[in-house]
C-alpha positions in Angstrom: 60.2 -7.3 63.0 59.2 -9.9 65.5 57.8 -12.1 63.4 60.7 -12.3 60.7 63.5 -12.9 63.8 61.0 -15.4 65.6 61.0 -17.3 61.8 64.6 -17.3 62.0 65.8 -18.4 65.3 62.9 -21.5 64.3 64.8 -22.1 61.5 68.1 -21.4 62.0 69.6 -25.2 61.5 67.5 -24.9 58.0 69.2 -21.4 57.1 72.7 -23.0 57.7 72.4 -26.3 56.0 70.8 -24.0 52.9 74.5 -22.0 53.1 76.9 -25.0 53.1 75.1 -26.3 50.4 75.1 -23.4 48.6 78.8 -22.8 49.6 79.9 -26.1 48.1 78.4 -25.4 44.9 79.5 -22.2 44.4 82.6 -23.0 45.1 83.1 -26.1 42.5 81.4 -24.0 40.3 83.6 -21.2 40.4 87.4 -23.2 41.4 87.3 -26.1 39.5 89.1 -25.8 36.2 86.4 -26.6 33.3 86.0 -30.0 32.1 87.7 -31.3 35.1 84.9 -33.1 36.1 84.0 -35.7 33.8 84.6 -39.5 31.8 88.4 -38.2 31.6 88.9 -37.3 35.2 86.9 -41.4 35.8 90.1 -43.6 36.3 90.0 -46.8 34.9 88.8 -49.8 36.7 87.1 -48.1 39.3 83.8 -48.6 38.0 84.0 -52.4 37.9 81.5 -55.0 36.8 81.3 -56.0 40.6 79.6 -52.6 41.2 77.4 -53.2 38.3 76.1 -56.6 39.0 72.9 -57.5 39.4 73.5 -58.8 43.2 75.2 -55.2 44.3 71.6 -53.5 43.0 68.2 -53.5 45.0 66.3 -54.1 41.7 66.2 -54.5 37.9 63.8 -53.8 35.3 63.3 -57.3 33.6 61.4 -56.6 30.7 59.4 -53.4 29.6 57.1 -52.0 26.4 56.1 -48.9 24.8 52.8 -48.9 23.6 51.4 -46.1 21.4 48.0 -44.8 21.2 47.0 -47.5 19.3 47.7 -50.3 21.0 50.6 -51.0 19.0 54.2 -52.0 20.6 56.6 -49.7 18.9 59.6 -50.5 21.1 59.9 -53.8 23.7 62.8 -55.7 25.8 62.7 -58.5 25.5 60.1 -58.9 22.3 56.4 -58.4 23.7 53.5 -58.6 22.0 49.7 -56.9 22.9 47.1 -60.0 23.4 44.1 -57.6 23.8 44.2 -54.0 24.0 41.2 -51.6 24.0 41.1 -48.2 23.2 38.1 -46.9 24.2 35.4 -48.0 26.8 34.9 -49.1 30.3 38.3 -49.9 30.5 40.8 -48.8 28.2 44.3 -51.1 28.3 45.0 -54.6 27.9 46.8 -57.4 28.0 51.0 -57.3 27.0 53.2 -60.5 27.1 56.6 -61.3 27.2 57.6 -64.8 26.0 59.4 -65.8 29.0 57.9 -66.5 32.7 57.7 -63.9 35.3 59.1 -64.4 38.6 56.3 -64.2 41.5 58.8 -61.5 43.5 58.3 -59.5 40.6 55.8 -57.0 39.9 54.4 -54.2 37.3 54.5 -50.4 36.6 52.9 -48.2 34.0 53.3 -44.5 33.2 51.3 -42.8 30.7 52.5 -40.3 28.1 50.4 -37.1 29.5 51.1 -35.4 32.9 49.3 -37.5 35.8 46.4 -35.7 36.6 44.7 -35.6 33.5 45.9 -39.6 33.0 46.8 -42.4 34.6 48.0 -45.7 33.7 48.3 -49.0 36.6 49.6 -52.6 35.5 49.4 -56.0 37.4 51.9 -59.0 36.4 49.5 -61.4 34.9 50.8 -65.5 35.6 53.5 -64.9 38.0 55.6 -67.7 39.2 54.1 -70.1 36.5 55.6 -71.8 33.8 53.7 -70.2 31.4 55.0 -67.0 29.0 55.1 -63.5 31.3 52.6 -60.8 30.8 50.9 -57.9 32.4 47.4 -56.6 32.4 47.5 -52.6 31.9 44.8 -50.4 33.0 44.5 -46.7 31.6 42.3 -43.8 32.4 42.4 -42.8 28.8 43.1 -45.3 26.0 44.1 -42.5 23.5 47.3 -42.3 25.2 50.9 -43.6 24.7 51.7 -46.0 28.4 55.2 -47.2 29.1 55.2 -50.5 31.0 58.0 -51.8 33.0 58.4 -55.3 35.1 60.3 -54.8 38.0 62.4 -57.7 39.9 64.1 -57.2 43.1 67.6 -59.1 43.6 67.5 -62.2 45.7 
């Protein structure tokens, strides 16, 4: 009995923030009319393209690809296209472009199709800053895998 009162006058700050929050839930979930929370209770103009600018967010993605298992591009934004893609070997992955130049502030994720531990995927932007077209080098720990890749630029 000592140990369970000892837990919670340790944790007693933890026990009361767990009640309010689950005092607020309960109670919108149980006295707030249904649909009364949604697009139709939104008025109009208060989302405003000022709040949606670029400059009000930390970051944007600029360009990304989905590549399947492959190596094929079945969807891009802006249109990409695979330079040299490996399936199998040392190094499965490759090479994706974009036809514009990446920024040098920018830089590269990847995310593969299967739950992280049994695969991985990293990317790297490939040219930054240059004048040359945009890419990014993807590296996979399995190259029988769909990978997402996404260039990332951070507002200025």
């Amino acid at each position: 009995m000592t140990r369970v009162l000892h837990h919670f006058k340790t944790n007693v700050v933890a026990y009361l923030a767990l009640f309010v929050a689950l005092g607020g839930t309960s109670y919108a979930a149980f006295r707030l009319p249904e649909g009364s929370v949604g697009n139709r209770a939104l008025k109009n103009h208060s989302v405003s393209a000022v709040k949606l600018d670029r400059g009000s967010i930390a970051g944007y993605v600029r360009d990304w690809a989905k590549i399947d298992s492959f190596g094929r591009i079945v969807a891009s934004r802006p249109r990409a296209r695979v330079i040299v893609w490996r399936t199998s070997g040392f190094s499965p992955g490759g090479l994706i472009q974009w036809d514009k130049p990446i920024p040098a502030n920018c830089f590269a994720l990847a995310t593969t199709g299967v739950i992280p531990p049994l695969s991985y995927a990293s990317a790297e932007i490939n040219s930054a800053g240059n004048k040359k077209p945009g890419g990014a080098y993807v590296d996979l720990s399995d190259g029988r895998t769909t990978v997402n890749v996404a260039v990332v630029c951070p507002q200025s």
